[in-house]
Structures are given as structure tokens and as C-alpha cells.
C-alpha positions in Angstrom: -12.0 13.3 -27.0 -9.9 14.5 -23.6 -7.9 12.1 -22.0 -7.1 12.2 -18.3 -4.1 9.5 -17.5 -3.6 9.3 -14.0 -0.3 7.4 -12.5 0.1 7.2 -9.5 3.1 5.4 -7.1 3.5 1.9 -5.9 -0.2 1.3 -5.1 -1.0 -2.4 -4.9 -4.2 -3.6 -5.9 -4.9 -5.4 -3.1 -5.0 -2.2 -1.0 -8.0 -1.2 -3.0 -11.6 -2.3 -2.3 -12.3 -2.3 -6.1 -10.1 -5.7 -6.1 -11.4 -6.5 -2.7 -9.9 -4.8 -0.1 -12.4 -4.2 2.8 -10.6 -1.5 5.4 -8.5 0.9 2.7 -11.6 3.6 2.1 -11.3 4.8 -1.5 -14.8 5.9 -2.0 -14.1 8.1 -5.3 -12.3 4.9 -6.9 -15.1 3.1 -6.0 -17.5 5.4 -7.4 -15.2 5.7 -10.9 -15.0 1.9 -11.5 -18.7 2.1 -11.8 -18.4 3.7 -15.1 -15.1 2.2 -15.7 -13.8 -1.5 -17.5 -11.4 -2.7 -14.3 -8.4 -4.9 -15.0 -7.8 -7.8 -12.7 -5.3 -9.0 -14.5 -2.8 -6.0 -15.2 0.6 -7.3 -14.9 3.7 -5.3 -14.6 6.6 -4.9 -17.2 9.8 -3.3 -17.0 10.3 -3.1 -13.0 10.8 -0.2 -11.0 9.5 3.2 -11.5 11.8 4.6 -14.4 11.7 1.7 -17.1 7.9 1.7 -16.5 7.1 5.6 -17.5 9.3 4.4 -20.4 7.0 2.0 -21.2 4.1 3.7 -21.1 5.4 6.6 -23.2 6.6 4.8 -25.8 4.9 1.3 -25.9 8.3 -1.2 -25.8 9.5 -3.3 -22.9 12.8 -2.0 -21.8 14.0 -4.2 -19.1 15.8 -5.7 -21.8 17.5 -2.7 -23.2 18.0 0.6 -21.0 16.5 -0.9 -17.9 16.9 2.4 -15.4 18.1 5.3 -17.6 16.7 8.5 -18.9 14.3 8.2 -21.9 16.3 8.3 -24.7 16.3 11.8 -27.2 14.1 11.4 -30.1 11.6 8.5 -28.6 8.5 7.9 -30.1 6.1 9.1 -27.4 2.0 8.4 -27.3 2.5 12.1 -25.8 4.5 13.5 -29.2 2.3 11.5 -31.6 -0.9 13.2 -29.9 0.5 16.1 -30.4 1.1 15.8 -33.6 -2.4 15.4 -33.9 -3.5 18.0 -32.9 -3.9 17.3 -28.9 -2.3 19.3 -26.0 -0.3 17.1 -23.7 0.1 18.4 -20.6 2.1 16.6 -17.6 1.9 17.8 -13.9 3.7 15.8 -11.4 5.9 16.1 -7.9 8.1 12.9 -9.5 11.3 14.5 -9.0 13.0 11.5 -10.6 11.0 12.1 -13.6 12.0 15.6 -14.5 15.4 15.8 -12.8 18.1 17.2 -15.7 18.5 14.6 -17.8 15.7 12.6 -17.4 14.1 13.6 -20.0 10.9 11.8 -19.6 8.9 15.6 -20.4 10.0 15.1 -24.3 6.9 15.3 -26.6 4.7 17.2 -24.2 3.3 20.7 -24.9 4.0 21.8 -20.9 5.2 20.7 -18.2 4.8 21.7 -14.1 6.9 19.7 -11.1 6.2 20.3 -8.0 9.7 19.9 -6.3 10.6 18.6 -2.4 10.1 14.9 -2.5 13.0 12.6 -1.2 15.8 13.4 -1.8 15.3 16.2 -4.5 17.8 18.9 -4.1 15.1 21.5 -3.5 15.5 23.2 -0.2 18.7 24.5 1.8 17.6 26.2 4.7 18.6 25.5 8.1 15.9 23.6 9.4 15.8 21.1 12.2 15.2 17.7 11.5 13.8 15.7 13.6 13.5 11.9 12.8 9.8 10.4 13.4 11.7 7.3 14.1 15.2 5.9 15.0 17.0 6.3 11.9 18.2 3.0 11.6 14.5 1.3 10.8 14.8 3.8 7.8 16.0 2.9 4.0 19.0 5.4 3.4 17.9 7.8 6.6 20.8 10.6 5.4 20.0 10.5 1.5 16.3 9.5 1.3 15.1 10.9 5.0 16.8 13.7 5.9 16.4 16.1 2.2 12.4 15.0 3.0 11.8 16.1 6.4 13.8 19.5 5.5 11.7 19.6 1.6 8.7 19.4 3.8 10.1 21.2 6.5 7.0 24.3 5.8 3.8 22.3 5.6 0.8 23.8 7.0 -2.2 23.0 5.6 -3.4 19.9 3.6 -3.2 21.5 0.0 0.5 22.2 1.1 1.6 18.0 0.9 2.6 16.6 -2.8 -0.6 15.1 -4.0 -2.9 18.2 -3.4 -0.2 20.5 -4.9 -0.4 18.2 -8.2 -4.1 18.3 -7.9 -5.1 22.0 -7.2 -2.5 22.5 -10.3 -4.3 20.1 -12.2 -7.2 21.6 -11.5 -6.2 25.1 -12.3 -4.6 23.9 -15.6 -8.1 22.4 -16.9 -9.8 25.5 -15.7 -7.9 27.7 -18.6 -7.3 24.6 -21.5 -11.1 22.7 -20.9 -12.0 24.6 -23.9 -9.5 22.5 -26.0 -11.1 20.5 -28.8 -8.5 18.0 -27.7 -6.1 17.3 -24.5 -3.8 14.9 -22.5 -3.5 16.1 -19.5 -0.8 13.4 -17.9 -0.5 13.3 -13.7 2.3 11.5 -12.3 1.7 11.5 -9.0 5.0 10.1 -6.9 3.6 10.8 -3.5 2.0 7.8 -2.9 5.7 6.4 -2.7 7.3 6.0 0.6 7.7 8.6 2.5 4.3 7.9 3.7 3.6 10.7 5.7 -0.1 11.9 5.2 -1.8 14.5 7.4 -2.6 12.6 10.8 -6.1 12.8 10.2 -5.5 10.1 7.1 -3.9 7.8 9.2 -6.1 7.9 12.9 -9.0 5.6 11.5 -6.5 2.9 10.9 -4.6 3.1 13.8 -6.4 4.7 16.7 -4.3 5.7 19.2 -0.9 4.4 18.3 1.7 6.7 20.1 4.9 4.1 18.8 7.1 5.2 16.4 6.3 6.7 12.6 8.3 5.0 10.4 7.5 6.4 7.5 10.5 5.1 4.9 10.8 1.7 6.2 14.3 -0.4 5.7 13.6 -2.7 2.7 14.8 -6.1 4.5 12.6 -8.6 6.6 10.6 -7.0 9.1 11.9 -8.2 12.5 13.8 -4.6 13.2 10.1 -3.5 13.5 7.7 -4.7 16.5 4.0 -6.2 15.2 2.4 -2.5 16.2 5.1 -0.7 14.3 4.6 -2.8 11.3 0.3 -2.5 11.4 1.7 1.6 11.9 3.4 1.3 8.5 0.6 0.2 7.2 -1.9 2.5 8.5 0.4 5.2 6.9 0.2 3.6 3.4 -3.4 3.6 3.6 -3.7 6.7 4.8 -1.8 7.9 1.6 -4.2 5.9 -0.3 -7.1 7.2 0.9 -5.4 10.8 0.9 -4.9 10.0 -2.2 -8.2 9.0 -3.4 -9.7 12.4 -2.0 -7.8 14.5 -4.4 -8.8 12.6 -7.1 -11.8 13.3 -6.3 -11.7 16.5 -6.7 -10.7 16.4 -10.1 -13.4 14.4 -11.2 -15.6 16.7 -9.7 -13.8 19.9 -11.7 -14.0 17.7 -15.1 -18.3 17.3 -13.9 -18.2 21.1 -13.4 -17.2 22.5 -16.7 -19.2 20.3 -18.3 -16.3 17.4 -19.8 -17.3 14.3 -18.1 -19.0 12.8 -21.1 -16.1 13.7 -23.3 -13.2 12.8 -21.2 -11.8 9.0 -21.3 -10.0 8.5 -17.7 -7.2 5.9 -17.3 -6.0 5.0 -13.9 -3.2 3.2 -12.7 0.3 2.2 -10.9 3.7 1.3 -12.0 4.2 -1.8 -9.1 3.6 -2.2 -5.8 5.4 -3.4 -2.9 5.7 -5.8 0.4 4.2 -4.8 3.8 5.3 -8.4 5.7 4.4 -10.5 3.4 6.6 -13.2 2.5 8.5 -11.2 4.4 9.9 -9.0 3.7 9.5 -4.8 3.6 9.9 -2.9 0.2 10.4 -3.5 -3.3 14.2 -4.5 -4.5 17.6 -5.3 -3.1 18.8 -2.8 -5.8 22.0 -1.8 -3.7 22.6 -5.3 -3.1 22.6 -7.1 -6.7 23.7 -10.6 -5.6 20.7 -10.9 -3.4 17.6 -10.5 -5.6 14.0 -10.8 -4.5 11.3 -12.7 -6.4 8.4 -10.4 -7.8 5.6 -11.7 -6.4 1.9 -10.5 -7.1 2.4 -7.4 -4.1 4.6 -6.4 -6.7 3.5 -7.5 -10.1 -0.4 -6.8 -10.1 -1.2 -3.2 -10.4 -4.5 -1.6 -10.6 -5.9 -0.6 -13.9 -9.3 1.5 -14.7 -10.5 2.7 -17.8 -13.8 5.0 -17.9 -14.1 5.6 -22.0 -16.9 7.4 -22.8 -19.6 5.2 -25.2 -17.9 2.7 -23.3 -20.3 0.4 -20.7 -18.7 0.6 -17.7 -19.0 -1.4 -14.3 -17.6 -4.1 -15.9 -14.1 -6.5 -14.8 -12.2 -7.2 -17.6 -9.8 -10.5 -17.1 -7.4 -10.6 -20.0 -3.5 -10.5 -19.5 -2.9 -6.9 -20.1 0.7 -4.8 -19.3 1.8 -0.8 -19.3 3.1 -1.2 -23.1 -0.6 -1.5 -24.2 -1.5 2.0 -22.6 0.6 3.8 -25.1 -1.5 2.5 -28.1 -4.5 2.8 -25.9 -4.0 6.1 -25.6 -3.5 7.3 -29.2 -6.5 5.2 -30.5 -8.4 7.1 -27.8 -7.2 10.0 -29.4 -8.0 8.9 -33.3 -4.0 8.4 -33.7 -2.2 5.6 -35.5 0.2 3.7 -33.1 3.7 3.3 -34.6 5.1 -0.1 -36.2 7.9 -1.7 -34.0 6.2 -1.3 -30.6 5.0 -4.5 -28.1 1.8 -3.0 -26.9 -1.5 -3.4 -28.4 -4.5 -1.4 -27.9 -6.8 -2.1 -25.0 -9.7 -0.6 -27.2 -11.0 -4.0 -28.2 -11.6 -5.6 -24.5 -13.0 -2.5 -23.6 -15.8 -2.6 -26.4 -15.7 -6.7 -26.0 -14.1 -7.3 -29.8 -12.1 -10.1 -28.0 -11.4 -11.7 -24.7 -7.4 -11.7 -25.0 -4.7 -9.7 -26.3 -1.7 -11.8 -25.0 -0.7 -15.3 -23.9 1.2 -14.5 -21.0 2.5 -11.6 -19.4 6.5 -11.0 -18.1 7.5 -8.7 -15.3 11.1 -8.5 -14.8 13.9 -6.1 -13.2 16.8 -4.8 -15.8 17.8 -8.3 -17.1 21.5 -8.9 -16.1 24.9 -9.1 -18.6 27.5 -10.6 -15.7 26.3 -14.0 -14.3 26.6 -12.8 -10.5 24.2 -10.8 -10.8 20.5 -12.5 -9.3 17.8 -11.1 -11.0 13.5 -12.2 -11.0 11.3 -12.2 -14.0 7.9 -13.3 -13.0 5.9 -15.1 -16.2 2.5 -16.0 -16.1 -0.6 -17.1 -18.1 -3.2 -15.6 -15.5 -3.6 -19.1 -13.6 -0.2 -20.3 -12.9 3.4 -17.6 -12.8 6.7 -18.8 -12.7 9.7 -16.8 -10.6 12.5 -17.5 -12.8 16.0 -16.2 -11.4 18.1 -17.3 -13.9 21.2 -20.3 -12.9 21.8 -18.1 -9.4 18.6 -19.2 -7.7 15.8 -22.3 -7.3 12.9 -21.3 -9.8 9.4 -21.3 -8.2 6.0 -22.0 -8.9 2.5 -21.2 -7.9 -1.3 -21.7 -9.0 -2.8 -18.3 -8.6 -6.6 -19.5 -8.6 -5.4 -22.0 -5.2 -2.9 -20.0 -3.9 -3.2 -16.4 -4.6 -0.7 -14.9 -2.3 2.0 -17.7 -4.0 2.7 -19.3 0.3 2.9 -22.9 -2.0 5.5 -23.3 -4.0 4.4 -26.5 -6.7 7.2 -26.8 -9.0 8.4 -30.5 -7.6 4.9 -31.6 -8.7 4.7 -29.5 -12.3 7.8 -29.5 -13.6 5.9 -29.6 -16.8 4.1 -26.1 -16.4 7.3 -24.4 -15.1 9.0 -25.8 -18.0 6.4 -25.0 -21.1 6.4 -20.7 -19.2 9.8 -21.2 -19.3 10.1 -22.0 -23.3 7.6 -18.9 -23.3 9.6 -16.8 -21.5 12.9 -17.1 -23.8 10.6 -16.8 -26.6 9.2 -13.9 -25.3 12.5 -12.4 -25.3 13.5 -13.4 -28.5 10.3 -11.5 -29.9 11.0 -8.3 -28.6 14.8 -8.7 -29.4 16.9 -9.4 -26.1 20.4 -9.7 -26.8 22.3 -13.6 -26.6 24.3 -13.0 -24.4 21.4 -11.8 -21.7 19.5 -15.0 -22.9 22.5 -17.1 -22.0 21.6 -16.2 -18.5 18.0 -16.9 -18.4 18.7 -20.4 -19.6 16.6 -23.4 -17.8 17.8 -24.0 -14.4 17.1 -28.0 -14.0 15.2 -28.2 -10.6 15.9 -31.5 -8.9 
């Protein structure tokens, strides 16, 4: 068996047509969830980008424990454990987080290729002029996120010079000399569908003909009013013009996996770490991370993230609607590749909804930032059961409530009327945390919050 996992950067679901999107174009998506099992209820974990790579890799929730930190030395890794059976694990990527010194989030793989320049990696020096698409004020950290970008990027030409068809192209290189492999992993991170979103223009026209406003391609994380309505539908049109970027390049890998005569043979996973708000609710972005005592809630723009899984001998074109989370893609993975998932970890093998064994795997799902130790600090979790979720801030904010099946983009907030409901998640929740071994004194802070 060959496994292809593909990761790629705050997309939200609902930007896809596969969970009912109808402008984003994402044809080769479209086309693989035909021979795929699709998710619709894959619910983040560990919240943002680093603690979810962590749990991926190693199959334990860690917003409990490191939270945002490199991957510890000596981690138990689907990645290692394949290779120690006999797979090679290959990761390609442009996440510059992911591989900076340190990181360490490469251990267990047999090679590794970054493709350097995004944000603020410290990649290229040159003199360059930089010339803001936008007034640098409507930007999120214009001199430290911004400015290393537009000079990283400074030497774009062509289309297969941008991020995601560098990672692609290499991708595609790297199975043109391994397909042979009895067995491989061949792991794409692909960061670029993170903000900056600054695809070639011929992505973004469809969505916006004629716009001649400004590009604001790294948008402020704060409430929208700094932007005018055409500016914000231009923000938009740029994300989906990533997307569908995106979706192109995939593409073509699916295509070099048909051509050397793989496709049967190769399980495919696809999916996100979180996604983010355009206006809704509104706000812009993803977290108040610089700004700790004023915490958003996580709701489903954030939580839900798209999840496909083509497994060969596997019917596909099917929707799959258990609870399922990024810790049960690490034991996915090594069953997929005949391996014995450790002891210890939280995750549990998708393998059995796929082949219809059982209808569930978990009773509720939890997606939380790095819980907090000092009692100032306002942090979300969001718990659900798939019909109702709880926002639960801890003592520093009103808990909240909303019934997904009548109120899926959560604009009602029921917990005056079902006190009951938000209490019983609640009990879940702290038992939730208890299982996987959360410390008392971050419990102490998750304690109910009496709503009046």
C-alpha cells in the first residue's frame, strides 16, 4: 500500500462544494470524493497550526500539555513507526514554521524538502522594493508578517514559481524516482493556502471581476469595519482563488499517481488543520493570540475541517457522519500501512467507518486553544456531540450554546432555554480532560461557570 497524506492550510469546509459550497470551483476535489469516504463531521483538536501537526504525527491531544511548541525529541511518530516497517516517509512542504531549527516536526521521516520564502521566514535579503498591495495598517503585523513576504516572493514569474506548485512539481518529481517503492508515505504540508493570499490574478478575476480596490492579502484579525463591503468580498475572492489554485495542483498529482500506474494502490487522505472567519460573526482571522485576555469563541468557520479518504478496496462516494478528530489520522495511517498503533495514544483508527464496521468512534469531540495555567487568561474550547456544541471559556466569559441541525452558522445562542445540555457537555468536557490526563490545576479553570 502507498499513502499520500495531503495537509493543507486553514481551508474551511464550507469553502468547498463537496460540503456544499456552490461558487469556490474545486473540480479535482470534486472528482476525488467520488472515490473517497467524506467526513462531515471532522472536528478540530489541538488549535492552531503547530499543536495540530503534533497531533497528527503522534496521535495525542496536546492542547493540554505543549500547546504551541516544537515536537518533542523521541516522539512516537505514525511517520517513525512506518518506517520501521519498512515504508519510506517522505515530507515536502513550504511550512516554514514546520521545519524552522528547532521545530522538529521532520523527526521519523526518511527525507525531507522545504521550500523556503513564506511570511516571515528569514529566507531572502536582497534589496528589493516593497510595495504594499494595500495600506499597511488593514494588515496583521504589516513589518513582520508582510514585508519578509512581498521581498520572499519578490522573484515570481511564472505560476510554478508560487508555494503550492513548487511543493507540487517536487512532489511530483519525488514519486517519479521512489513509485517503484513496495511501500511509501509521501507527507505534503502545504502552508500556502494560509494568508498571504496572493494567487496569480488569473485565480482570483472569476470571483471578482473587475475590482481595481485594494489587495489586502494578510488581513488584520479584528472585526471587519477597517475594511469597506468590496474590500472584504476582495478578501474573499483571494481565498478562493487560493483554493482553487490550490485544487489545480492537486490535480496534477493525482494525475502523476494515474500515470505510473499507482492509483489502485495508493490510499489518499486529505485534509486541514482549522479554518478561519471572513465576516462572520464578525470578525476577520483566527485567534487574538497577541492579545490573551480577549479570546475568541471557535465556532464551526474554525472547528470543522474537511476530511477525504480514497482507500483502495474501499467504496467510495460515500459521506461518513461520525465525530471524528486529527488524533485518529495517526492510527489511520499505520493500519493503512499494516502497522500496530502504539498504547497510550487518544486516536482510534478511522479504518472501521470507512469499511462500515461501526457508525461511531467517539461521543463527542473537543476543540480547544492551549488550555490556560493563570486565571486571566480567556481561553475557548468548543465541545460537541455533532447536534448541539458548547463554547466554554472557562469563569472569564458567558458560555454559549447552539443546535447545529437549526442553526448551523451558531447566530442563536440557546443556553437560557438548555441549561440542561450545556450542563451534561460540560460534565463531558472535564471528563474528557481527565481521560487524556490534564493537569488540576488547568481543570480548576475550566470549572462550570453558573449562567444566570
Amino acid at each position: 500500500m502507498h499513502i499520500l497524506f495531503i495537509i493543507c492550510d486553514s481551508v474551511r469546509r464550507d469553502f468547498l462544494p463537496i460540503y456544499g459550497n456552490d461558487w469556490v470551483r474545486t473540480p479535482n476535489l470534486d472528482a476525488l470524493a467520488k472515490e473517497s469516504v467524506v467526513f462531515d463531521n471532522a472536528w478540530i483538536g489541538s488549535f492552531p497550526t503547530f499543536p495540530n501537526r503534533a497531533e497528527i504525527m503522534a496521535g495525542k491531544h496536546v492542547f493540554h500539555t505543549i500547546g504551541w511548541a516544537p515536537l518533542p525529541a523521541g516522539t512516537t511518530t505514525a511517520q517513525r513507526i512506518l518506517q520501521d516497517n519498512d515504508y519510506v516517509t517522505m515530507l515536502i512542504t513550504d511550512h516554514y514554521q514546520l521545519l524552522n531549527p528547532g521545530a522538529n516536526y521532520h523527526q521519523g521521516f526518511s527525507g525531507h524538502w522545504w521550500f523556503r520564502g513564506h511570511q516571515h521566514d528569514a529566507y531572502i535579503t536582497d534589496h528589493v522594493e516593497i510595495k504594499f498591495p494595500c495600506a499597511p495598517e488593514k494588515c496583521r503585523q504589516p513589518d513582520w508578517l508582510v514585508v519578509p513576504y512581498l521581498r520572499n516572493q519578490a522573484y515570481r514569474i511564472y505560476e510554478r514559481d508560487w508555494p503550492i506548485p513548487s511543493v507540487v512539481n517536487a512532489s511530483v518529481d519525488w514519486l517519479e524516482r521512489n513509485y517503484q517503492h513496495d511501500r511509501f508515505l509521501l507527507y505534503l504540508d502545504i502552508f500556502s493556502t494560509h494568508e498571504p493570499w496572493d494567487p496569480p490574478r488569473w485565480y482570483v478575476e472569476p470571483y471578482d471581476p473587475g475590482y481595481e480596490g485594494e489587495e489586502v492579502i494578510l488581513p488584520r484579525y479584528d472585526t471587519p469595519d477597517y475594511l469597506t463591503k468590496a474590500e472584504l468580498n476582495h478578501v474573499r475572492a483571494l481565498y478562493a482563488g487560493v483554493l482553487t489554485m490550490m485544487d489545480k495542483w492537486i490535480g496534477r498529482l493525482i494525475e502523476k499517481l494515474r500515470d505510473l500506474g499507482i492509483w489502485d494502490e495508493t490510499a489518499i487522505v486529505f485534509t486541514s488543520d482549522h479554518g478561519g472567519y471572513l465576516g462572520e460573526h464578525n470578525l476577520i482571522g483566527k485567534h487574538t493570540i497577541l492579545k490573551p485576555k480577549e479570546g475568541w469563541p471557535m465556532y464551526r468557520e474554525i472547528t470543522g475541517i474537511p476530511l477525504l479518504i480514497r482507500c483502495p478496496g474501499v467504496e467510495g462516494g460515500r459521506r461518513c457522519g461520525a465525530l471524528v478528530q486529527p488524533v485518529d489520522l495517526m492510527p489511520t495511517l499505520l493500519e493503512l500501512g499494516g502497522a500496530r498503533p502504539p498504547d497510550g495514544i487518544h486516536g482510534k483508527s478511522l479504518l472501521p467507518l470507512l469499511r462500515g464496521e461501526v457508525s461511531s468512534i467517539r461521543d463527542v469531540a473537543v476543540s480547544s486553544h492551549t488550555l490556560p495555567t493563570a486565571p486571566d487568561m480567556l481561553v475557548w474550547s468548543a465541545i460537541t456531540d455533532g447536534e448541539w456544541t458548547l463554547m466554554e471559556p472557562g469563569k472569564l466569559a458567558e458560555p454559549e450554546l447552539y443546535h447545529l441541525p437549526a442553526d448551523p452558522t451558531q447566530s442563536r445562542n440557546v443556553i437560557g432555554d438548555k441549561r440542561d445540555v450545556a450542563r451534561r457537555l460540560h460534565e463531558e468536557y472535564i471528563g474528557f480532560l481527565r481521560d487524556i490526563g490534564t493537569e488540576e490545576k488547568k481543570l480548576r479553570l475550566r470549572e462550570w461557570k453558573a449562567v444566570p
